[in-house]
Backbone as JSON Lines, residues from 0, in Angstrom:
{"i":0,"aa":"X","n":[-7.38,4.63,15.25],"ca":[-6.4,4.48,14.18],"c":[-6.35,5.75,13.33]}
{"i":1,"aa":"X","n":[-4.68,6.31,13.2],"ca":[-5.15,7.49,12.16],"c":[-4.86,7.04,10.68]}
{"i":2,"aa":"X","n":[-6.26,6.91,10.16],"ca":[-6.59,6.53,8.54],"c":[-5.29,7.25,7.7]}
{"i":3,"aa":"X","n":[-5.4,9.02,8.27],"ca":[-4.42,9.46,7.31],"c":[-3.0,9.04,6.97]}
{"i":4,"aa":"X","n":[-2.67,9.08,8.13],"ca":[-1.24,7.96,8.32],"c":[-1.35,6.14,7.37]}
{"i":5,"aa":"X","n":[-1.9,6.04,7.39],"ca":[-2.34,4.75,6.73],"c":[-2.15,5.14,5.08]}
{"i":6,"aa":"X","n":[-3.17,5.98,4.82],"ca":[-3.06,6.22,3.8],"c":[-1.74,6.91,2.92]}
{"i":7,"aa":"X","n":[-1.23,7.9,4.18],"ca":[0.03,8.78,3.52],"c":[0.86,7.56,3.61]}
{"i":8,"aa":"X","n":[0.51,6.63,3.72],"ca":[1.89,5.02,3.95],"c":[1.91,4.61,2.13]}
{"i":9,"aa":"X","n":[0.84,5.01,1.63],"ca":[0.69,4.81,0.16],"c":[1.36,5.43,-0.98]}
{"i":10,"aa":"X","n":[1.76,6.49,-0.32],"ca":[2.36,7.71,-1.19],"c":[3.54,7.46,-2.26]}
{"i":11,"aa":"X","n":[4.33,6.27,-1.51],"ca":[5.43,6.36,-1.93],"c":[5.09,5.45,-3.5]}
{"i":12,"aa":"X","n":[3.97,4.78,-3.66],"ca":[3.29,3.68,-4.76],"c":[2.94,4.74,-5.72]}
{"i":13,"aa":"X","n":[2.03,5.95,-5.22],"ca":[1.16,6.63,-5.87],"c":[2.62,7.48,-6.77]}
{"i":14,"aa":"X","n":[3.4,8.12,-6.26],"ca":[4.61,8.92,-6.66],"c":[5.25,7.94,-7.9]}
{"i":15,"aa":"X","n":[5.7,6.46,-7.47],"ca":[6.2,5.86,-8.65],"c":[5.51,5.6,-10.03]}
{"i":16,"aa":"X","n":[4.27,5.39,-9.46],"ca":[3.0,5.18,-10.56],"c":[3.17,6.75,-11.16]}
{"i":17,"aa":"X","n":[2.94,7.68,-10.87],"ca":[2.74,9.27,-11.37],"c":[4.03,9.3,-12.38]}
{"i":18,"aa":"X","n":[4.9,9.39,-11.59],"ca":[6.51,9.92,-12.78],"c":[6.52,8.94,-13.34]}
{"i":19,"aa":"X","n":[6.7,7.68,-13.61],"ca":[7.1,5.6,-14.02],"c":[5.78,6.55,-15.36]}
{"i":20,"aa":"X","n":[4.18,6.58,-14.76],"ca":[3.68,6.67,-16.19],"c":[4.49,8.11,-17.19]}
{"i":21,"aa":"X","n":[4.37,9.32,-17.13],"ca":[4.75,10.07,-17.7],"c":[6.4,10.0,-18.19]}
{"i":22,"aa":"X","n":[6.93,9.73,-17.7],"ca":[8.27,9.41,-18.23],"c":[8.69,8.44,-19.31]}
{"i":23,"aa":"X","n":[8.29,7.25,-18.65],"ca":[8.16,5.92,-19.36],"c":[9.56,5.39,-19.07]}
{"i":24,"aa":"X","n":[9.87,4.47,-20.51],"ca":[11.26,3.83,-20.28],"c":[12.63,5.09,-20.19]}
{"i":25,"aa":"X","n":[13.07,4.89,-19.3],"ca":[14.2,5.74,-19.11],"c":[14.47,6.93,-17.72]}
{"i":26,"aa":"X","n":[12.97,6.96,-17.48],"ca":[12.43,7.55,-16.57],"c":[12.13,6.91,-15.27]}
{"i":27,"aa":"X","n":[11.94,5.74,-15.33],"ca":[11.72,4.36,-14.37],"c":[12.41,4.61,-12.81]}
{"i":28,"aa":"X","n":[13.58,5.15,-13.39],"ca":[14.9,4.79,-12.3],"c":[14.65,5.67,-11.59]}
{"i":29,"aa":"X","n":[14.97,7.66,-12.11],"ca":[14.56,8.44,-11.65],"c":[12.6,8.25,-10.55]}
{"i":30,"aa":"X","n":[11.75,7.93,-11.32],"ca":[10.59,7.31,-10.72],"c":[10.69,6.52,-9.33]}
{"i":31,"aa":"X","n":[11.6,5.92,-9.66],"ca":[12.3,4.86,-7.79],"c":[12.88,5.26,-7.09]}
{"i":32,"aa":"X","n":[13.55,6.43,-7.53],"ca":[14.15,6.8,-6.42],"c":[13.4,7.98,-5.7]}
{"i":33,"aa":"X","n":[12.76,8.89,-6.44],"ca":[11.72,9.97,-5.92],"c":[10.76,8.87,-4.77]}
{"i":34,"aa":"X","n":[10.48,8.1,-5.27],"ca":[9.23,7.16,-4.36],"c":[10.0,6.88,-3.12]}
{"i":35,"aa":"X","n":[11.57,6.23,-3.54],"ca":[12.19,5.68,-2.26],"c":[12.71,7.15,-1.18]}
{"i":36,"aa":"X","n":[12.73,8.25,-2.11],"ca":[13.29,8.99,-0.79],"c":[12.0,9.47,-0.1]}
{"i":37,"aa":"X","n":[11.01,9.34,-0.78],"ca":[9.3,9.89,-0.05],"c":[8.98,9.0,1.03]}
{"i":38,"aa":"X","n":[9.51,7.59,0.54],"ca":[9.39,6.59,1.73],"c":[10.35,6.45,2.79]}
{"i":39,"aa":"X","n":[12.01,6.96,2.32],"ca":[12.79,7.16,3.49],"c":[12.09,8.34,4.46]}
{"i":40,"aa":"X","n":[11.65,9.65,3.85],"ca":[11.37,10.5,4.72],"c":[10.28,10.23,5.52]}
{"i":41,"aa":"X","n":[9.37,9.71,5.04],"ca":[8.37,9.2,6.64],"c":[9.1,8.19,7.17]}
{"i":42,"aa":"X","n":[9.96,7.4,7.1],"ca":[10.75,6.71,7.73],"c":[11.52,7.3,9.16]}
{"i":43,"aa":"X","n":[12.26,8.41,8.26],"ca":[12.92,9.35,9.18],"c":[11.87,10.21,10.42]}
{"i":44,"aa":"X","n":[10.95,10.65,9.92],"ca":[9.98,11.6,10.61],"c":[9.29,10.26,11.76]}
{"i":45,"aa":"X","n":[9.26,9.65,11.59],"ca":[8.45,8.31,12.28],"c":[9.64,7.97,13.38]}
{"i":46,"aa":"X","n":[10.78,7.61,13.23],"ca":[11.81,7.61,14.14],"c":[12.4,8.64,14.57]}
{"i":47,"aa":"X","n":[12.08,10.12,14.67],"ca":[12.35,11.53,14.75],"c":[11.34,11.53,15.89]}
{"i":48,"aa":"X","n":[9.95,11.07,15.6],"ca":[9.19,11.31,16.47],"c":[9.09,10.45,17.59]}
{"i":49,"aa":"X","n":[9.69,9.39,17.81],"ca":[9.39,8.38,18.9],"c":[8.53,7.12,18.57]}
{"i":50,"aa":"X","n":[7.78,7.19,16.92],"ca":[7.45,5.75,16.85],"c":[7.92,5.2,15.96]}
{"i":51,"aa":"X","n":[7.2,3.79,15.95],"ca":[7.93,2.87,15.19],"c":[7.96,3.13,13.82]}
{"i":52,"aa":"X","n":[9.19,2.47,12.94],"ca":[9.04,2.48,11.27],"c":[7.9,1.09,10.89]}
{"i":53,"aa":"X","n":[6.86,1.85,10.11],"ca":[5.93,1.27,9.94],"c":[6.13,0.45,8.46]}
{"i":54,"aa":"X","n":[5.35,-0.81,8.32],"ca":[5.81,-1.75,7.39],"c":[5.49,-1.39,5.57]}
{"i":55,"aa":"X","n":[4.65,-0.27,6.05],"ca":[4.72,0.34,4.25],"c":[5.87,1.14,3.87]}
{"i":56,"aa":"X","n":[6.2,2.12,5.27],"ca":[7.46,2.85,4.51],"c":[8.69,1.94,4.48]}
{"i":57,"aa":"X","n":[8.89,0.72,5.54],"ca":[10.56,-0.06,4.97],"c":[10.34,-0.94,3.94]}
{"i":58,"aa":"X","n":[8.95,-1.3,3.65],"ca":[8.81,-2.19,2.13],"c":[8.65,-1.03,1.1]}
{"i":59,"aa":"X","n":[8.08,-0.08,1.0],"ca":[8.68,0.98,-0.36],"c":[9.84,1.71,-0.09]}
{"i":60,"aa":"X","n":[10.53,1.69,0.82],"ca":[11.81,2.33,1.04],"c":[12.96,0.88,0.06]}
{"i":61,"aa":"X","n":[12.52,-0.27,0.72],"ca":[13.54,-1.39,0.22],"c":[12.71,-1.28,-1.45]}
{"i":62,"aa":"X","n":[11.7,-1.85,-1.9],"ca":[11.67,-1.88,-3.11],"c":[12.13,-1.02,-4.16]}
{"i":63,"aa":"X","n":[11.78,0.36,-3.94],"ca":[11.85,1.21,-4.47],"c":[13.2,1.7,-4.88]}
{"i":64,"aa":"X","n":[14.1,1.23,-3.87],"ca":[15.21,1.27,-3.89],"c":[16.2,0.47,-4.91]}
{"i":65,"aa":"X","n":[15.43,-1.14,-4.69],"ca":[15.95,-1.65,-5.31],"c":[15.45,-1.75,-6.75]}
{"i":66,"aa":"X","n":[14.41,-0.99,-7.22],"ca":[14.18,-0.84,-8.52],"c":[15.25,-0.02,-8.92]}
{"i":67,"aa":"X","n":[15.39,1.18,-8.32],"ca":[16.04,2.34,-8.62],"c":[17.41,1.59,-9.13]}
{"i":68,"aa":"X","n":[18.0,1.11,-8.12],"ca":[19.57,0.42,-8.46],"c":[19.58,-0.43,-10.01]}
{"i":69,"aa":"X","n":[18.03,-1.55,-9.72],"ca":[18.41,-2.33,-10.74],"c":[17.86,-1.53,-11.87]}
{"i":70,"aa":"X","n":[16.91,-1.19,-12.26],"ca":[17.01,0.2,-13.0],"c":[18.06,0.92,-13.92]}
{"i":71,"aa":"X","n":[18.77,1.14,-13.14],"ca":[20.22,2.48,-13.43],"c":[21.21,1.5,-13.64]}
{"i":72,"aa":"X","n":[21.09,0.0,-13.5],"ca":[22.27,-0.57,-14.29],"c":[22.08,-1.72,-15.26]}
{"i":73,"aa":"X","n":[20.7,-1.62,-15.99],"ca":[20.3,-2.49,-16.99],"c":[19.07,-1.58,-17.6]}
{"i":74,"aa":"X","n":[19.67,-1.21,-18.9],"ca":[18.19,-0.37,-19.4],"c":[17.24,-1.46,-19.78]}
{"i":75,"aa":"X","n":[17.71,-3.03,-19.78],"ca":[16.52,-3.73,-20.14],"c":[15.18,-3.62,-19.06]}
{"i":76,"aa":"X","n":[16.13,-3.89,-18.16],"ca":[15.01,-3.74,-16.64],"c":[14.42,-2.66,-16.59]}
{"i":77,"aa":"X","n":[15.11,-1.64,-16.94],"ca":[14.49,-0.2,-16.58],"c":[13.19,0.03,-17.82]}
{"i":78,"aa":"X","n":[13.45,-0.78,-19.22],"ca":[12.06,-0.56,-20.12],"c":[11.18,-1.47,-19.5]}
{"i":79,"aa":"X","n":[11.22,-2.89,-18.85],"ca":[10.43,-3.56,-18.26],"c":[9.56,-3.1,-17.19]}
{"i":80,"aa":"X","n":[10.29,-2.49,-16.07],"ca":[10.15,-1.51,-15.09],"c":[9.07,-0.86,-15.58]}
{"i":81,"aa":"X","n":[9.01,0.14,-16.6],"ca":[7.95,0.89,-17.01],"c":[6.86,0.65,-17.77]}
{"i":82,"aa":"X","n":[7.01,-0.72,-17.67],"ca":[5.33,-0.94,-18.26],"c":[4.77,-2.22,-17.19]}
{"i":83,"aa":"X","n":[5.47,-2.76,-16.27],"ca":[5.03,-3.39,-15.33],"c":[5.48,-3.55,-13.89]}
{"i":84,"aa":"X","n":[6.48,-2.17,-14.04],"ca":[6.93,-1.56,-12.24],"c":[5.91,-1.39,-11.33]}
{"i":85,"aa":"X","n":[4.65,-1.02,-11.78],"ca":[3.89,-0.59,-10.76],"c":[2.98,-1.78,-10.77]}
{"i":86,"aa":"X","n":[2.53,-2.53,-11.53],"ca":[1.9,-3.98,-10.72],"c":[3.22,-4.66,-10.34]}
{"i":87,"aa":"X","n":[4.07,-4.82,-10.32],"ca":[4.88,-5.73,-9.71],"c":[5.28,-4.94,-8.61]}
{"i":88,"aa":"X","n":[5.55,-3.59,-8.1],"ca":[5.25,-3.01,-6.48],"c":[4.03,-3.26,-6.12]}
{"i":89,"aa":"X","n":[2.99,-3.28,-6.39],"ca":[1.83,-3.5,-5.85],"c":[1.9,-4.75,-5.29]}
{"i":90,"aa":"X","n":[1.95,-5.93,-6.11],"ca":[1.92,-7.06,-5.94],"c":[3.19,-7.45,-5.06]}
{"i":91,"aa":"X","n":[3.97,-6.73,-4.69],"ca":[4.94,-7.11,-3.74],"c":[4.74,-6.82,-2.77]}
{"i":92,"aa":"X","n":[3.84,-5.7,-2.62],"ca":[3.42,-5.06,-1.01],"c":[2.07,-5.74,-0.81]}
{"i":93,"aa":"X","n":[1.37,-6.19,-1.28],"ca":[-0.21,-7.11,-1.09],"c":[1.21,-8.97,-0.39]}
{"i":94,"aa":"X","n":[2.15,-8.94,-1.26],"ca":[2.75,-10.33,-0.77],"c":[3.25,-10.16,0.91]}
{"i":95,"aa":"X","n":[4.03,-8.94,1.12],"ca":[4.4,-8.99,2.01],"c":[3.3,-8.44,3.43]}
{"i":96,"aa":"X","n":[2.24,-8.09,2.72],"ca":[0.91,-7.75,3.99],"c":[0.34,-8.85,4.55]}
{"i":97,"aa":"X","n":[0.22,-10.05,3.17],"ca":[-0.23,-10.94,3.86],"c":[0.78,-12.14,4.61]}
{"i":98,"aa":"X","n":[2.21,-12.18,3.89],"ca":[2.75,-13.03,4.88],"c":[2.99,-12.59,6.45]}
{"i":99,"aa":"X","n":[2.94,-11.51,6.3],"ca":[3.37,-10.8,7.53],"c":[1.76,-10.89,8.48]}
{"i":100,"aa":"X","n":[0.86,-10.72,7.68],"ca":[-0.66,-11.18,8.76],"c":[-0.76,-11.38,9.88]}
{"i":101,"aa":"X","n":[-0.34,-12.73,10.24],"ca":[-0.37,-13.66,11.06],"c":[0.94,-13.23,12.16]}
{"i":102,"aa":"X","n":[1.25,-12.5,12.23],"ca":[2.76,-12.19,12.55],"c":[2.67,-10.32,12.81]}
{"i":103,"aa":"X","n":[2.44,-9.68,12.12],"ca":[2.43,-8.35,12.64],"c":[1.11,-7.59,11.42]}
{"i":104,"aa":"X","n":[-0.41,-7.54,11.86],"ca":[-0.79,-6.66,11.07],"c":[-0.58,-5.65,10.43]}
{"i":105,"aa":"X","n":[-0.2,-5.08,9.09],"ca":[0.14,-3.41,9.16],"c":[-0.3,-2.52,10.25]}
{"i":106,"aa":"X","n":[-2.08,-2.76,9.91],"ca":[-2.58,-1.43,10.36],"c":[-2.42,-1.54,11.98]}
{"i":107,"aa":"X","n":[-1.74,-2.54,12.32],"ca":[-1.76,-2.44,14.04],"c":[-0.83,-2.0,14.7]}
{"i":108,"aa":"X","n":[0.07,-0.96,13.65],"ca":[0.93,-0.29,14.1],"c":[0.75,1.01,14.1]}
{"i":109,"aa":"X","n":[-0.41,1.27,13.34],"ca":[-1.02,2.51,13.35],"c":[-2.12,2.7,14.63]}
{"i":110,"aa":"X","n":[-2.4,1.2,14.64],"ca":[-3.88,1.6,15.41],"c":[-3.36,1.62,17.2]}
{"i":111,"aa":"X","n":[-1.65,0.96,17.43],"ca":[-1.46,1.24,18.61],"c":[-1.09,2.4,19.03]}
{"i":112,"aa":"X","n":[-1.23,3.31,18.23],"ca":[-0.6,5.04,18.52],"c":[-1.92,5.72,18.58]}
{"i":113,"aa":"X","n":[-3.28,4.99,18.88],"ca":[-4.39,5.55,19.8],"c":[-4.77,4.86,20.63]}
{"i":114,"aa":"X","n":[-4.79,3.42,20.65],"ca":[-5.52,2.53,21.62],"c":[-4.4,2.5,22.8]}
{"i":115,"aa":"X","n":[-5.17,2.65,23.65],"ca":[-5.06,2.02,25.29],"c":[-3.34,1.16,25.1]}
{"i":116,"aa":"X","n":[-2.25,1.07,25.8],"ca":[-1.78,-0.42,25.26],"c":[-2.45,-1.37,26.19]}
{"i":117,"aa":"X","n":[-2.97,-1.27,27.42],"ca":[-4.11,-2.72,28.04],"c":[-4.83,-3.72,26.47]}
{"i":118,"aa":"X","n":[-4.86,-3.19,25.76],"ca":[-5.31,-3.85,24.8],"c":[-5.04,-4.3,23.25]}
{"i":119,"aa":"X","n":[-3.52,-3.93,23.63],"ca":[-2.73,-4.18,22.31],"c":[-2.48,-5.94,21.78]}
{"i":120,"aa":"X","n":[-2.69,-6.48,23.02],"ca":[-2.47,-8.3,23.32],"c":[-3.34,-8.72,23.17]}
{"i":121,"aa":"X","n":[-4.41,-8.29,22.98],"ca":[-6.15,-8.64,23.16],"c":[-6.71,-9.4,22.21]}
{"i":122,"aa":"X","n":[-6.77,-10.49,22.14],"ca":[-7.52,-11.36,20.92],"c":[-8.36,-10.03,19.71]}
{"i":123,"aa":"X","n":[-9.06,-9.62,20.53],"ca":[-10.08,-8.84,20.22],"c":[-9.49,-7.72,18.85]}
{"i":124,"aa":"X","n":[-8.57,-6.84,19.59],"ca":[-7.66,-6.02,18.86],"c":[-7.0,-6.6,17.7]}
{"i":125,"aa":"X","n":[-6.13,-7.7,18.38],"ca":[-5.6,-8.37,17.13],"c":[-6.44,-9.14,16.08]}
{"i":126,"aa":"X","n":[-7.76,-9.48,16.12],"ca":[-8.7,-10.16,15.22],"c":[-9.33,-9.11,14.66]}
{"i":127,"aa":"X","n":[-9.25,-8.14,14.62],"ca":[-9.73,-6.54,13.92],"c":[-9.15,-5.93,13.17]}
{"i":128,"aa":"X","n":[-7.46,-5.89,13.6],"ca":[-6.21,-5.68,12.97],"c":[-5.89,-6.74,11.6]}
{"i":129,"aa":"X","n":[-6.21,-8.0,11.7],"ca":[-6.01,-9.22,11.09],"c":[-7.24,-9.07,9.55]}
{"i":130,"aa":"X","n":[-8.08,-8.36,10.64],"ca":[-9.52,-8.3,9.4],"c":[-9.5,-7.02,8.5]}
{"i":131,"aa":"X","n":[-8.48,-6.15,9.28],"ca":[-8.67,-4.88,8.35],"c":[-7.61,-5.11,7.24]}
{"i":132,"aa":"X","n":[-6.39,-5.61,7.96],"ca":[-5.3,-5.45,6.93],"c":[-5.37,-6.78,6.08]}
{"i":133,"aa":"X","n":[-5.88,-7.72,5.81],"ca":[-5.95,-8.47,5.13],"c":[-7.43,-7.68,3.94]}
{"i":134,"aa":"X","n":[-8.3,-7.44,4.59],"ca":[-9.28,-6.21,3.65],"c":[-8.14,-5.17,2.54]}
{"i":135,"aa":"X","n":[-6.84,-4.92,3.03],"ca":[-6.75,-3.94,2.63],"c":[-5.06,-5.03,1.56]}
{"i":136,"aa":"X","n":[-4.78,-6.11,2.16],"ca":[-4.56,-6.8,1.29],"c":[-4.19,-7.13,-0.17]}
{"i":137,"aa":"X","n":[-6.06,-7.77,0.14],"ca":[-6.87,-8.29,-1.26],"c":[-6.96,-6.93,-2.36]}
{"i":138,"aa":"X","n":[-7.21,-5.56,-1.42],"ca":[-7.42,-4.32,-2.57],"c":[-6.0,-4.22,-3.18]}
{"i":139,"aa":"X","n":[-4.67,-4.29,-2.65],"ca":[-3.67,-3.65,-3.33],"c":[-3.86,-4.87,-4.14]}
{"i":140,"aa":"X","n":[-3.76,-5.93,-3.81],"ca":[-3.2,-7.39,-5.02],"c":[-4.18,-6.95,-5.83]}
{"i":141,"aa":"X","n":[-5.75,-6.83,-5.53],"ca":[-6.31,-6.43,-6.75],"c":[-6.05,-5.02,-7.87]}
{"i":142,"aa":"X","n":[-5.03,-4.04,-7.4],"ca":[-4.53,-3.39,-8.18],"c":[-3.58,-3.29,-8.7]}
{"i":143,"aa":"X","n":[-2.8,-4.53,-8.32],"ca":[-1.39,-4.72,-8.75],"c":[-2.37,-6.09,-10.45]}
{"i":144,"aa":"X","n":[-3.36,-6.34,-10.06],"ca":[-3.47,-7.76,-11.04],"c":[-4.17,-6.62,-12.05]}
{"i":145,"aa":"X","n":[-4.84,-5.19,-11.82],"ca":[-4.83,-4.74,-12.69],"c":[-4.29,-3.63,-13.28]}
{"i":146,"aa":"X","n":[-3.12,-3.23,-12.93],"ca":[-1.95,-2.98,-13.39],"c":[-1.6,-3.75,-14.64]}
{"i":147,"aa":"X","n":[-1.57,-5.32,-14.03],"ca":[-0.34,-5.79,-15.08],"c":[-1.81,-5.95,-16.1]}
{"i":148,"aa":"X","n":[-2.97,-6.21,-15.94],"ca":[-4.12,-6.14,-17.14],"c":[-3.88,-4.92,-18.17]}
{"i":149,"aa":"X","n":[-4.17,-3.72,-17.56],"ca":[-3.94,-2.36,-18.53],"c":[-2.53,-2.24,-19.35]}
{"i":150,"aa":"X","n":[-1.41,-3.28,-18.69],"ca":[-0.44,-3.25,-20.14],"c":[-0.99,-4.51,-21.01]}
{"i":151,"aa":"X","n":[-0.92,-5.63,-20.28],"ca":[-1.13,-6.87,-21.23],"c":[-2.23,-6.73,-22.16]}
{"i":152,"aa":"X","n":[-3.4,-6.04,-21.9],"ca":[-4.17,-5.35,-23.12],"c":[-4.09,-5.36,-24.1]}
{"i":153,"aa":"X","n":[-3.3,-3.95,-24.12],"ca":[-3.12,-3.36,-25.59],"c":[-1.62,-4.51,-26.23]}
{"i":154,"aa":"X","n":[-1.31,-5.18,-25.28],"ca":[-0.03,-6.0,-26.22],"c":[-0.7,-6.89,-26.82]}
{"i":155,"aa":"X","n":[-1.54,-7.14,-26.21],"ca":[-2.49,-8.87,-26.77],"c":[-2.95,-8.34,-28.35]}
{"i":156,"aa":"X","n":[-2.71,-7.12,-28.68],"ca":[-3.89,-6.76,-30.4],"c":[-5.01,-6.98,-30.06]}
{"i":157,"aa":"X","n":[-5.75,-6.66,-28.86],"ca":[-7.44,-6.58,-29.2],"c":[-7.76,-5.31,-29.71]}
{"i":158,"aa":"X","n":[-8.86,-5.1,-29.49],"ca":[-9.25,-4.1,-30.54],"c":[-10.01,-2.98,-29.71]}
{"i":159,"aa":"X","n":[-9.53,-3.15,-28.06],"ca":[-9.98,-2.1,-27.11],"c":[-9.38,-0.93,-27.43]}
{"i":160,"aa":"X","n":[-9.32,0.19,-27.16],"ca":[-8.46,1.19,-27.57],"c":[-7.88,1.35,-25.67]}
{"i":161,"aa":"X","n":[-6.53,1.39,-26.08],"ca":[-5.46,1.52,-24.93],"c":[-5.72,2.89,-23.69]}
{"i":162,"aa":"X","n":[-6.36,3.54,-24.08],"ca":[-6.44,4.83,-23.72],"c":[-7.37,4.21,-22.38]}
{"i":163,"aa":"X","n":[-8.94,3.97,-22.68],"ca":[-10.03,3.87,-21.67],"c":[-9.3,2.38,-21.05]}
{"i":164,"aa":"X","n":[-8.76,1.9,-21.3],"ca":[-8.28,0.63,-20.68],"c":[-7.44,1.16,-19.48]}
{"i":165,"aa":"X","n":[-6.51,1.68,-19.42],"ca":[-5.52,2.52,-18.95],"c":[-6.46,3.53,-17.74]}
{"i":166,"aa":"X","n":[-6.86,4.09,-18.45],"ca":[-7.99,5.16,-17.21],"c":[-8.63,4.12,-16.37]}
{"i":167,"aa":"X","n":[-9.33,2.84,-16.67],"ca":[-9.93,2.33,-15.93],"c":[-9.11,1.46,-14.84]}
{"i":168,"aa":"X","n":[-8.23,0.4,-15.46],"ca":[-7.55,-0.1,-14.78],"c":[-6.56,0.65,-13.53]}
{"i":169,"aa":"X","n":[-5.9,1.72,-14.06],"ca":[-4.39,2.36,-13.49],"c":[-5.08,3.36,-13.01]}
{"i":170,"aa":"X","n":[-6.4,3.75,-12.96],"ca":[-6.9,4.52,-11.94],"c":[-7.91,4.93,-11.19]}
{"i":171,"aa":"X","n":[-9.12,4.53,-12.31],"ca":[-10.75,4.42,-11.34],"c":[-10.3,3.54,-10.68]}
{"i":172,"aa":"X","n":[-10.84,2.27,-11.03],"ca":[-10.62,1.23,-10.43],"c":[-9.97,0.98,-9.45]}
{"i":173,"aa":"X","n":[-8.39,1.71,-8.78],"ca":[-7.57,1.67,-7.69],"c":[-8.7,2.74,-6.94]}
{"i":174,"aa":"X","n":[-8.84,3.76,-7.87],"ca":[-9.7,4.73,-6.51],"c":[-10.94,4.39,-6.06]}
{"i":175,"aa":"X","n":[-11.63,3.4,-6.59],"ca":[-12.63,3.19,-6.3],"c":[-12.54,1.97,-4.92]}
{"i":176,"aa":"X","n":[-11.27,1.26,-5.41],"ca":[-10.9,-0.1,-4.01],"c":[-10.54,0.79,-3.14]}
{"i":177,"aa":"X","n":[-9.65,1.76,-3.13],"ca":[-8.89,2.46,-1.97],"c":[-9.89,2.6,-1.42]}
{"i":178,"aa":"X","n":[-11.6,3.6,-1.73],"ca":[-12.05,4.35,-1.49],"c":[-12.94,3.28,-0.26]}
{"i":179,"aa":"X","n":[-13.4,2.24,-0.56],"ca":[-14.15,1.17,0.02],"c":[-13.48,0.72,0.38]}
{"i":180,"aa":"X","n":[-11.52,0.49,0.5],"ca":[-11.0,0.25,1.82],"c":[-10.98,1.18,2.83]}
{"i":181,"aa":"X","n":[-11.09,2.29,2.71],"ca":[-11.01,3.27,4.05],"c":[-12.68,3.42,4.17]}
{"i":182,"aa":"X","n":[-13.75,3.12,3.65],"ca":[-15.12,3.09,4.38],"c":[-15.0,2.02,5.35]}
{"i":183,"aa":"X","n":[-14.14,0.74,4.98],"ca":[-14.24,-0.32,5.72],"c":[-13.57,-0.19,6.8]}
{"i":184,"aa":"X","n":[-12.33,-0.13,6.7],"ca":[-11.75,0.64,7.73],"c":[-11.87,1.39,8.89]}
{"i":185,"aa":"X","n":[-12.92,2.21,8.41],"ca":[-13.53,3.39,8.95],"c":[-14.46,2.67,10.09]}
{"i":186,"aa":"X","n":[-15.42,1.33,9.05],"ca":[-16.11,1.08,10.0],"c":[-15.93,0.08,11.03]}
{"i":187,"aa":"X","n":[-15.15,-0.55,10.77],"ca":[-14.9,-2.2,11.56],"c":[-14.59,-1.56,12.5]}
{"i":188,"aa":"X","n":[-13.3,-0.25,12.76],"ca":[-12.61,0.49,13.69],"c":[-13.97,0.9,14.61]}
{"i":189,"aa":"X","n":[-14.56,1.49,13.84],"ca":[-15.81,2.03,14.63],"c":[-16.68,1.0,15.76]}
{"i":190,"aa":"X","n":[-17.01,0.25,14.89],"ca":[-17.63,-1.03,15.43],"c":[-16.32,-1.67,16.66]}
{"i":191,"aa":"X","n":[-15.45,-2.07,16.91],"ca":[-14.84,-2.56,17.66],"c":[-14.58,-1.37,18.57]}
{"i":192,"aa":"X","n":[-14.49,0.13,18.47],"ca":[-14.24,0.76,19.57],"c":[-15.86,1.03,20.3]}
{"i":193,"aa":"X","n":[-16.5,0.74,19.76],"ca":[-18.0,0.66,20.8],"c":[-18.21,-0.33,21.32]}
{"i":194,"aa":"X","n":[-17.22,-1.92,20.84],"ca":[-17.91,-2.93,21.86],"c":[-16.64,-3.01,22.47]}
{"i":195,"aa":"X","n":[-15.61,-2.16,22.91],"ca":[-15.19,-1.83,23.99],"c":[-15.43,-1.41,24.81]}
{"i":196,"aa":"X","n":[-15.86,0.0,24.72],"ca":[-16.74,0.75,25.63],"c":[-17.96,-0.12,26.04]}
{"i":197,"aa":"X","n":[-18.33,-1.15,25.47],"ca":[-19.79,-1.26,25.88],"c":[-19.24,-2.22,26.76]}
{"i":198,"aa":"X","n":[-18.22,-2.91,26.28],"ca":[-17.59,-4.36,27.47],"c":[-17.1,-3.79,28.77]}
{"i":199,"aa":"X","n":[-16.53,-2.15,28.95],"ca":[-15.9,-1.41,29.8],"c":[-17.24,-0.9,30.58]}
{"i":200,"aa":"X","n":[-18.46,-0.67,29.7],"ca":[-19.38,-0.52,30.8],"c":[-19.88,-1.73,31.68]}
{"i":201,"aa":"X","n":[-19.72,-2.64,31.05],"ca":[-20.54,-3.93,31.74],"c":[-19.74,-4.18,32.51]}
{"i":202,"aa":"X","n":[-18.49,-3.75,32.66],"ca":[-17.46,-4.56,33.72],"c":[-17.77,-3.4,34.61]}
{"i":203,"aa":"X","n":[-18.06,-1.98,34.55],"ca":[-18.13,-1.08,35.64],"c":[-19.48,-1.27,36.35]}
């Protein structure tokens, strides 16, 4: 599986989060659409090259999009947008990873552009695929739930100061899940391509 590809599937989240914070309200729209054309272009480059459009770039290509639109024709949405656009993309792409689970893993569209296809049908493959992308899941929903924490915060009047709330939530914290989803990643992959080989020796 190439991790990097996996990961550059993220880009288009990380881009809205980057401009959406510094801009703020007004900036939102512009923010959706930079994300959506980052996600059309691996779109394009992915069908340029002969494989498939993979399910992170047509779900931030469609969301992103449709922030952008609804955005640019309601500034109410567009101030809403910017203080809870990016947990509510998060939380839309953790919704659509897991309904889709059972039905098409993400990462098993990545991981068939190295494996064998003899083994794309394979219980085996697909119960690895099922375990990674549901791993990787639970991390976005958990950064989309703290997203919407680091605004609801400082609205509630506690007496945290907004600043370290904000650093922790909207960005250790994502880097620290990302970081222990691609160790995991890293390893389950690992682990299932040796008890291939080891099943390929026993059959030789």
């Amino acid at each position: 599986m190439h991790l990097l590809r996996v990961i550059a599937g993220f880009v288009p989240w990380a881009v809205f989060s980057l401009v959406a914070t510094r801009e703020g309200p007004g900036g939102v729209t512009m923010a959706a659409l930079l994300a959506f054309v980052v996600a059309a272009a691996f779109l394009i480059v992915s069908m340029t090259r002969g494989r498939s459009p993979k399910l992170l770039e047509v779900t931030g290509a469609v969301v992103f999009a449709a922030f952008g639109i609804v955005g640019a024709s309601n500034p109410a949405v567009d101030a809403f947008l910017a203080d809870y656009g990016r947990s509510l993309a998060t939380l839309i792409l953790a919704v659509v990873i897991f309904v889709l689970l059972p039905i098409v893993p993400f990462t098993e569209q990545y991981a068939r552009e190295t494996a064998p296809q003899q083994y794309w049908h394979s219980p085996v493959f697909r119960s690895v695929n099922r375990q990674i992308s549901a791993a990787w899941g639970a991390v976005i929903a958990m950064m989309g739930v703290g997203h919407a924490l680091a605004t609801l915060i400082p609205e509630l009047g506690t007496t945290i100061p907004s600043r370290p709330v904000d650093l922790l939530l909207n960005w250790v914290v994502p880097a620290l899940l990302s970081w222990w989803a691609v160790r995991y990643t890293a390893r389950v992959s690992a682990e299932a391509h040796d008890l291939a080989v080891a099943r390929l020796a026993h059959q030789n």
